[in-house]
LOGU-951495 format. One record per residue (C-alpha): x, y, z. Coordinates in steps of 0.02 Angstrom, whole numbers, plus 32768, in hexadecimal, padded with zeros to 4 digits. Layout:
LOGU-951495
{x = X, y = Y, z = Z}
...
end
This chain:
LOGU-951495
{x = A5AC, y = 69FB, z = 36B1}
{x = A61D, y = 6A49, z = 362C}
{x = A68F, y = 69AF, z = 3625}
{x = A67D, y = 6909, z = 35D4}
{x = A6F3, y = 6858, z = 35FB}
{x = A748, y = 681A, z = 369B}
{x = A811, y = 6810, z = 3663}
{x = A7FB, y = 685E, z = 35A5}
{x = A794, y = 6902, z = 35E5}
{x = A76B, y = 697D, z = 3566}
{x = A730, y = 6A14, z = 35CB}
{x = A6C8, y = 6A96, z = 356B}
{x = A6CB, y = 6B62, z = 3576}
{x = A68E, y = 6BFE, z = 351B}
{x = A5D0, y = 6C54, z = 34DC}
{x = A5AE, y = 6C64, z = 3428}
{x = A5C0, y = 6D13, z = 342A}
{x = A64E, y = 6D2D, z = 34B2}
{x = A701, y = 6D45, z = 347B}
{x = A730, y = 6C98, z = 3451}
{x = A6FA, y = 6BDF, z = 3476}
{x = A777, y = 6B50, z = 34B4}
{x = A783, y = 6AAE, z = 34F5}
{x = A811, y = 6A64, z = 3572}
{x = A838, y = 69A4, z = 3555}
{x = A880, y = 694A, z = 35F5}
{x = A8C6, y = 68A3, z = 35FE}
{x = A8F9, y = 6887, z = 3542}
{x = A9A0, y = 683C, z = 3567}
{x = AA4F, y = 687A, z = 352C}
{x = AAAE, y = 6861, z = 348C}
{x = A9FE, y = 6869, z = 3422}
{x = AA34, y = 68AF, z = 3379}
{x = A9B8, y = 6942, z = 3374}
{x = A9AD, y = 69EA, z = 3313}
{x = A95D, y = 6A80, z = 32EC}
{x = A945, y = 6A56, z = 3250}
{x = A8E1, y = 69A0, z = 3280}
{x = A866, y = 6A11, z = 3309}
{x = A845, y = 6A8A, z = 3277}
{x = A833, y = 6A1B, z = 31DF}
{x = A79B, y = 69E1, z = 326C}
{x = A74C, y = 6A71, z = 3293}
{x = A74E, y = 6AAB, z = 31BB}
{x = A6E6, y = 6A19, z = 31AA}
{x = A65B, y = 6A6C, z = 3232}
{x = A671, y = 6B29, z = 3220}
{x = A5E3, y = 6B9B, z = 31EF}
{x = A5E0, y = 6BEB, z = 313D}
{x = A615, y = 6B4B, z = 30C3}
{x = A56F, y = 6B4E, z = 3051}
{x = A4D8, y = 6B95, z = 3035}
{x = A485, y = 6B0A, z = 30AA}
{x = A4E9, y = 6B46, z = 3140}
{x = A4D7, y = 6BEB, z = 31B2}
{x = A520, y = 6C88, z = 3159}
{x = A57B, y = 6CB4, z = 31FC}
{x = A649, y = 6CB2, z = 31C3}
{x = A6B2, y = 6C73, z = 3237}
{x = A73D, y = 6C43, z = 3203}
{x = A771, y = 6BDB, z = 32A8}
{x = A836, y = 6BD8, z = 32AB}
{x = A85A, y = 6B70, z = 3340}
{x = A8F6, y = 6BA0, z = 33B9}
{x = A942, y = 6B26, z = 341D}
{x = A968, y = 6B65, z = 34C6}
{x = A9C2, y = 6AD6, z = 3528}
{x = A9E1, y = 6A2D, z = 353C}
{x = AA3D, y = 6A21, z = 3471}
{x = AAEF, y = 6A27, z = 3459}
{x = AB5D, y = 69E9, z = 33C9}
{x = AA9B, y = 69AE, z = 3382}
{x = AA90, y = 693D, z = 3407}
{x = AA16, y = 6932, z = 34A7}
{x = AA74, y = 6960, z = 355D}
{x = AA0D, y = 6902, z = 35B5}
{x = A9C9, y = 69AD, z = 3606}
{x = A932, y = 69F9, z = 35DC}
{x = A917, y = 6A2E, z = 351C}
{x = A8BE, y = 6AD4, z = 352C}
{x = A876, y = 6B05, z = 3489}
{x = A810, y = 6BCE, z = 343D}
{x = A7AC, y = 6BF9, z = 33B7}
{x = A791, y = 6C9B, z = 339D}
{x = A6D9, y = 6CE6, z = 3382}
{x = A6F9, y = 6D72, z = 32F7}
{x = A649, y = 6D74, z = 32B1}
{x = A5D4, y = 6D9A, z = 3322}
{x = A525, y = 6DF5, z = 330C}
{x = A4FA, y = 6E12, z = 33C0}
{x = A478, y = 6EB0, z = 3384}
{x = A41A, y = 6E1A, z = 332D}
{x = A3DF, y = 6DDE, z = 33F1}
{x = A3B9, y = 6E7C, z = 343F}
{x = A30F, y = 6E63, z = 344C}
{x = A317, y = 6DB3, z = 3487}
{x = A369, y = 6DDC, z = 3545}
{x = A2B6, y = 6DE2, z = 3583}
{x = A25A, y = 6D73, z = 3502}
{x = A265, y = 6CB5, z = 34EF}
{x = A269, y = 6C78, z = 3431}
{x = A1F3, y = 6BD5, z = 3423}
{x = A256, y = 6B2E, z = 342B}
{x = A2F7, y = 6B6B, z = 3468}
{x = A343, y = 6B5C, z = 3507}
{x = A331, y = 6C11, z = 3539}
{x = A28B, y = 6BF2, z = 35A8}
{x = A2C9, y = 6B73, z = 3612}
{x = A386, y = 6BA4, z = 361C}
{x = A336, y = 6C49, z = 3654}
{x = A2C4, y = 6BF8, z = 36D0}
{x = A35B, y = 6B83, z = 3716}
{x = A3DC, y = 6C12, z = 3739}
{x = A38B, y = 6CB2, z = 3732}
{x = A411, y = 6CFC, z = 36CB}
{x = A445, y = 6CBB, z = 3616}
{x = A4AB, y = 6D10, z = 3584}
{x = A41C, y = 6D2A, z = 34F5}
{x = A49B, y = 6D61, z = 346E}
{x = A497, y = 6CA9, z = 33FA}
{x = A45D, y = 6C54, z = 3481}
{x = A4F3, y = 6C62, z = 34DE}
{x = A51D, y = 6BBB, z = 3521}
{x = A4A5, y = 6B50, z = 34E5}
{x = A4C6, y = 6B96, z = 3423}
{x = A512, y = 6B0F, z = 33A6}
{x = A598, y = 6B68, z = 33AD}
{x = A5E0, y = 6B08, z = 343D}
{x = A5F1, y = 6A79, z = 33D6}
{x = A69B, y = 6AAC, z = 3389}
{x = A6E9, y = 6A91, z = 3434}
{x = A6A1, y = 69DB, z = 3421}
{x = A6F2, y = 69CA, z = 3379}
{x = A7A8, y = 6A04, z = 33D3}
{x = A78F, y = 6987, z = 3446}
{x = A757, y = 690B, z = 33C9}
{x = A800, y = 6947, z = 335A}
{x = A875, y = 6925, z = 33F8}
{x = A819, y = 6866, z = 340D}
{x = A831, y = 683F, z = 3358}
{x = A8EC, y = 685D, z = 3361}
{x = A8F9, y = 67EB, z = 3409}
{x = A892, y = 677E, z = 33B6}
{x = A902, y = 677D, z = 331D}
{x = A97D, y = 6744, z = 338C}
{x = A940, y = 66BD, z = 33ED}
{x = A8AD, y = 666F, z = 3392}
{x = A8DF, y = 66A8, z = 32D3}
{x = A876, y = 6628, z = 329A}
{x = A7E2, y = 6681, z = 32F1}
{x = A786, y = 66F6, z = 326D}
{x = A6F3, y = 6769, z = 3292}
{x = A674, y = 67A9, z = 31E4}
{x = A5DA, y = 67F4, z = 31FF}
{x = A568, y = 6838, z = 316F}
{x = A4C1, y = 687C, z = 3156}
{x = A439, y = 67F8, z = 313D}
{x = A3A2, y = 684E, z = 314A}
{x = A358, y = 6901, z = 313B}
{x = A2A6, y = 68FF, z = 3144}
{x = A252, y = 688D, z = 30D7}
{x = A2E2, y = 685C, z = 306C}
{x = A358, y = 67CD, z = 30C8}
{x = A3E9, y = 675D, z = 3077}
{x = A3ED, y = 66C1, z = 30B9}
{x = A494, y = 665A, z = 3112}
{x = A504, y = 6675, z = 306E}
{x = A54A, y = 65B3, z = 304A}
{x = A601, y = 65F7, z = 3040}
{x = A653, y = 663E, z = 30BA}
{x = A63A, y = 6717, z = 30AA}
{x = A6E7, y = 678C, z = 30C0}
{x = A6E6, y = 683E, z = 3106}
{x = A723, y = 6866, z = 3060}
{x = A68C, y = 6816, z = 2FF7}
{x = A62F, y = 688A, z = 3088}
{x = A67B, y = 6916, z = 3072}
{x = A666, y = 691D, z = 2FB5}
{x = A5C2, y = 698A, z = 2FCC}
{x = A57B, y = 6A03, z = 302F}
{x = A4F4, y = 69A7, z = 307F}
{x = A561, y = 6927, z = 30B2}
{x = A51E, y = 6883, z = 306E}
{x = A580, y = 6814, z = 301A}
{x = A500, y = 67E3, z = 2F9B}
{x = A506, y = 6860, z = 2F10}
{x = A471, y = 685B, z = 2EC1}
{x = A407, y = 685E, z = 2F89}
{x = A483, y = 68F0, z = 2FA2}
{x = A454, y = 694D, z = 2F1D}
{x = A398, y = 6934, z = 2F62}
{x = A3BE, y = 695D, z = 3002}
{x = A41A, y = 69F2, z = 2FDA}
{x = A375, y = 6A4B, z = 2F72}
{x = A304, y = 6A02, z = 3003}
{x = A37D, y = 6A71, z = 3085}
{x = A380, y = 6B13, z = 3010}
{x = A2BC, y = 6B0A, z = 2FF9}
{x = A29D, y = 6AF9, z = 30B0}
{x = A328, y = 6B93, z = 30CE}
{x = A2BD, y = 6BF9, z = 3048}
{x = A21F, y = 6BF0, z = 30A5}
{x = A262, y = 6C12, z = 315B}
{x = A24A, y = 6B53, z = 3182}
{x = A2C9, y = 6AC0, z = 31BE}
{x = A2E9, y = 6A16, z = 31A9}
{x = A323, y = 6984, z = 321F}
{x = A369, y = 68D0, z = 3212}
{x = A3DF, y = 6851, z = 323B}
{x = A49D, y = 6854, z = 3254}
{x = A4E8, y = 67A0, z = 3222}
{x = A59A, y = 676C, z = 326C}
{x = A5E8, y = 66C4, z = 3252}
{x = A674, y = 669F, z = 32D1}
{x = A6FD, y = 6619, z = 326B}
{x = A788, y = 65B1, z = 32C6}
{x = A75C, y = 65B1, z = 337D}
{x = A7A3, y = 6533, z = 33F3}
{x = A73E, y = 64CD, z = 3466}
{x = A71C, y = 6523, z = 350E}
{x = A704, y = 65E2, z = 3500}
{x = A68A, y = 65F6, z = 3588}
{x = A685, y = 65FB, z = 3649}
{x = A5F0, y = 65AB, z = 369C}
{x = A57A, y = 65C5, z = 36E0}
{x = A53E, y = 667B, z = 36D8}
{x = A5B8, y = 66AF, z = 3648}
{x = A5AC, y = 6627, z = 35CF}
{x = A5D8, y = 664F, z = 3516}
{x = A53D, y = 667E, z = 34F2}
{x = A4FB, y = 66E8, z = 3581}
{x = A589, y = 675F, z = 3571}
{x = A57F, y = 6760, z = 34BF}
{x = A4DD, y = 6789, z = 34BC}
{x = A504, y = 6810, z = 3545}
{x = A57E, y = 6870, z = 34E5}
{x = A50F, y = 686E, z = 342E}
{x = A47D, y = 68AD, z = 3499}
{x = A4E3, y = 6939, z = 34D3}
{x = A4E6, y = 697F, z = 3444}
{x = A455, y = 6A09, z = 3435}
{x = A3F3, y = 69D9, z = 33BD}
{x = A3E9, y = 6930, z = 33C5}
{x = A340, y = 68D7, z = 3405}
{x = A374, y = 680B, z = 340D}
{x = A3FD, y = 6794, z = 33D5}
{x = A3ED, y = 66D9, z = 3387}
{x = A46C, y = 665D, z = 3352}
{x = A451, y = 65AB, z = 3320}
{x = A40A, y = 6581, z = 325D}
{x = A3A3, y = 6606, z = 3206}
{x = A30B, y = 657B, z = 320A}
{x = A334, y = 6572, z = 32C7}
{x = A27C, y = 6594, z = 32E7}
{x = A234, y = 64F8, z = 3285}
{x = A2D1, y = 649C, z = 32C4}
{x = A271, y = 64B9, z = 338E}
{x = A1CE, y = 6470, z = 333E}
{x = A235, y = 63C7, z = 3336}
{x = A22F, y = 6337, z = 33BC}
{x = A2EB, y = 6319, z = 3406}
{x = A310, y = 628B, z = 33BD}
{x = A312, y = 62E9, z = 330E}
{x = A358, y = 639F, z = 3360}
{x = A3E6, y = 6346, z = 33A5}
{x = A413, y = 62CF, z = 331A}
{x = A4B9, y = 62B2, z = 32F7}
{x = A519, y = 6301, z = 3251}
{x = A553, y = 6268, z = 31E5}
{x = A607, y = 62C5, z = 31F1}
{x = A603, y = 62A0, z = 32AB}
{x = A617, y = 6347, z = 32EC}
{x = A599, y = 63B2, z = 335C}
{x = A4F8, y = 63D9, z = 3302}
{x = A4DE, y = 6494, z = 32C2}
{x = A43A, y = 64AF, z = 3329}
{x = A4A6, y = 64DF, z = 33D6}
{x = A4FC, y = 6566, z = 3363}
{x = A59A, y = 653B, z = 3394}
{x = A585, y = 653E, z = 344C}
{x = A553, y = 64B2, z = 34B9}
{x = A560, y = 64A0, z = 358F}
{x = A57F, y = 656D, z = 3584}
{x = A62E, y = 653D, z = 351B}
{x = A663, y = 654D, z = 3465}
{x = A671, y = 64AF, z = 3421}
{x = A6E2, y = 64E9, z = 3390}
{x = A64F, y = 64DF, z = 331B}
{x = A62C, y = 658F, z = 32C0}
{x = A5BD, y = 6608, z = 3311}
{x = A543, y = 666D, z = 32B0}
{x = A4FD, y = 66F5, z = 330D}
{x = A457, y = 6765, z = 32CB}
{x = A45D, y = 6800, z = 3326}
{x = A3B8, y = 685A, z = 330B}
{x = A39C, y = 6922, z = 32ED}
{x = A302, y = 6992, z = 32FC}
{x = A2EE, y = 6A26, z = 3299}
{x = A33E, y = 6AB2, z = 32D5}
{x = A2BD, y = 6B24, z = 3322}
{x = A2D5, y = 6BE7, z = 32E3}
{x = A258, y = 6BD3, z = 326A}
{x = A1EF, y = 6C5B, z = 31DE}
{x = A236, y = 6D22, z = 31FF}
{x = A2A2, y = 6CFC, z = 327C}
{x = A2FC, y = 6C79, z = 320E}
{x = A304, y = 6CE8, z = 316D}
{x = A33C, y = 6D86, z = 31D1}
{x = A3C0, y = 6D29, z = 323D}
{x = A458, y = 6CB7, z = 320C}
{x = A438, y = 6BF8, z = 3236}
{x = A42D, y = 6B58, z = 31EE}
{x = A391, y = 6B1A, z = 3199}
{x = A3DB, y = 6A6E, z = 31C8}
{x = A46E, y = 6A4F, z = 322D}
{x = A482, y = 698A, z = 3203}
{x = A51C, y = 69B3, z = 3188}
{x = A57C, y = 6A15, z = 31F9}
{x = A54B, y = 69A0, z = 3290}
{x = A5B1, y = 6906, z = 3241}
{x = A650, y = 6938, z = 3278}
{x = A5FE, y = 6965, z = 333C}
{x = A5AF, y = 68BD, z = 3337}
{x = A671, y = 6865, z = 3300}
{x = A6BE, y = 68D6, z = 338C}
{x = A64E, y = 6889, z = 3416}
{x = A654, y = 67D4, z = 33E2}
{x = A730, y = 67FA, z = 33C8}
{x = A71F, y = 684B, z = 347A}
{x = A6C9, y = 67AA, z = 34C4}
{x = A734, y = 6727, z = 3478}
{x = A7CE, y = 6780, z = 34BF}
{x = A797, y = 6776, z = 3570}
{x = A746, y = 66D8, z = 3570}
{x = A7FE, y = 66A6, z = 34FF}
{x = A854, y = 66FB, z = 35A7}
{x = A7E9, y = 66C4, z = 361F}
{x = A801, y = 6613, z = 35DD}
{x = A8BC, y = 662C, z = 35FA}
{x = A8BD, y = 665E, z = 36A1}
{x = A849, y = 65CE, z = 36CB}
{x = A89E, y = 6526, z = 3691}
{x = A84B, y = 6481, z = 36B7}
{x = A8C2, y = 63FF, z = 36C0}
{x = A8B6, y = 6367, z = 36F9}
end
């Protein structure tokens, strides 16, 4: 199952240390202002090598688009889309064809189909996730089009102990993307950031949580009953490799469930849905914004192996843009699937 969506389909392709990675988007409709330039301002934002708290590994990832563009507009046909690998260390795996490193996929992958590509971890490195973020790019511009009021910002709000809460004001990739860690609260960041390069220094890792806050949604994104909003939200965060569970509602959610329902479900003085469904109710959006916690475990090449090799003592900076790509790849099939099923009465 290498392809996510039912009429926006973003099909995945390529090993971490093969010749190049890729991802083929079907079912993005024609006339989509789209260009190279968009898919690789994305996948700058997630490539390896960018600061001292990333992997070493430098790939530069310069995106060429195949098909499916002409003029800078969509066809219609499929977008095929290649990234290069230029950087690979395959000698840094040779003793791993026949041994299993702890907490990776390599046991059961091996155990599953008898025959896996050890180099990186083949399939199942992080390294896949940059087709995601093509895919994501290619959403984003359809989404530009049809629901430009629609905007996407995810941020790091926790990495181990230290966690910013729901910022008041509303956070901009660009207030994100003023640090390396990705936070958008300077003085956390800079906390963070030390926290990261202390961990790196002693062969160790840190985990956390991914937050994403979905603005100007209109009512019914969703299609009941086994794909509601949320389950196929949820199924395309949880793709991602690291992640181990997904939450959205209020940050005091928890205490919130202690409640009876006559004060869970009270009604907002402003009249409009209350923030405890998260900005989904019946399986639909109910134009309310949705704020999504998408939570990380530590990566799992740990002491030697982490000091000798190149990986990231936390990947939560450079999984922000992934986690965008899958919530901009969701909204534009549930936007198209919405489309192709008016109901009118």
């Amino acid at each position: 199952m290498n392809t996510l969506g039912e009429l926006f389909r973003v099909t995945t392709f390529g090993e971490s240390h093969g010749p190049a990675m890729g991802a083929v988007i079907d079912g993005c409709p024609a006339g989509v202002p789209l260009t190279t330039a968009q898919v690789q301002r994305a996948l700058d934002r997630r490539r390896p090598g960018q600061s001292a708290v990333t992997t070493a590994r430098a790939e530069p990832d310069t995106v060429e688009l195949l098909s499916g563009v002409y003029e800078e507009k969509t066809l219609g046909t499929p977008i095929a889309a290649v990234v290069r690998n230029v950087d690979q260390r395959s000698q840094d795996y040779a003793k791993l064809s026949q041994v299993d490193r702890p907490g990776h996929a390599d046991q059961v992958w091996r155990a599953r189909f008898k025959h896996r590509d050890p180099r990186g971890g083949g399939r199942t490195s992080g390294r896949e996730t940059l087709c995601r973020v093509i895919g994501g790019a290619v959403a984003e511009a359809l989404l530009a089009r049809e629901l430009p009021q629609v905007s996407t910002v995810g941020w790091v709000s926790q990495v181990g102990p230290l966690v910013l809460p729901l910022p008041s004001a509303l956070v901009t990739r660009a207030q994100v993307d003023a640090n390396p860690v990705r936070c958008p609260d300077a003085a956390l960041a800079a906390q963070v950031e030390a926290l990261i390069l202390e961990a790196k220094g002693k062969g160790d890792s840190l985990g956390g949580v991914v937050t994403v806050r979905i603005d100007g949604l209109p009512v019914g994104l969703g299609e009941p009953v086994f794909d509601k909003f949320k389950a196929v939200l949820a199924h395309a965060v949880t793709s991602i490799g690291a992640v181990t569970g997904v939450v959205w509602g209020p940050e005091d959610l928890e205490a919130r469930l202690k409640l009876p329902g006559t004060q869970f479900h009270a009604v907002r003085a402003d009249g409009k849905p209350s923030e405890v469904y998260g900005g989904i109710q019946g399986g639909l959006s109910n134009g309310e914004p949705v704020v999504v916690r998408v939570l990380f475990k530590p990566p799992a090449t740990l002491t030697d192996h982490a000091k000798a090799g190149r990986h990231d003592p936390c990947i939560l900076p450079r999984a922000v843009p992934v986690v965008e790509a899958m919530v901009s790849m969701v909204l534009a099939d549930l936007w198209l699937r919405m489309l192709a099923r008016p109901h009118r009465q």
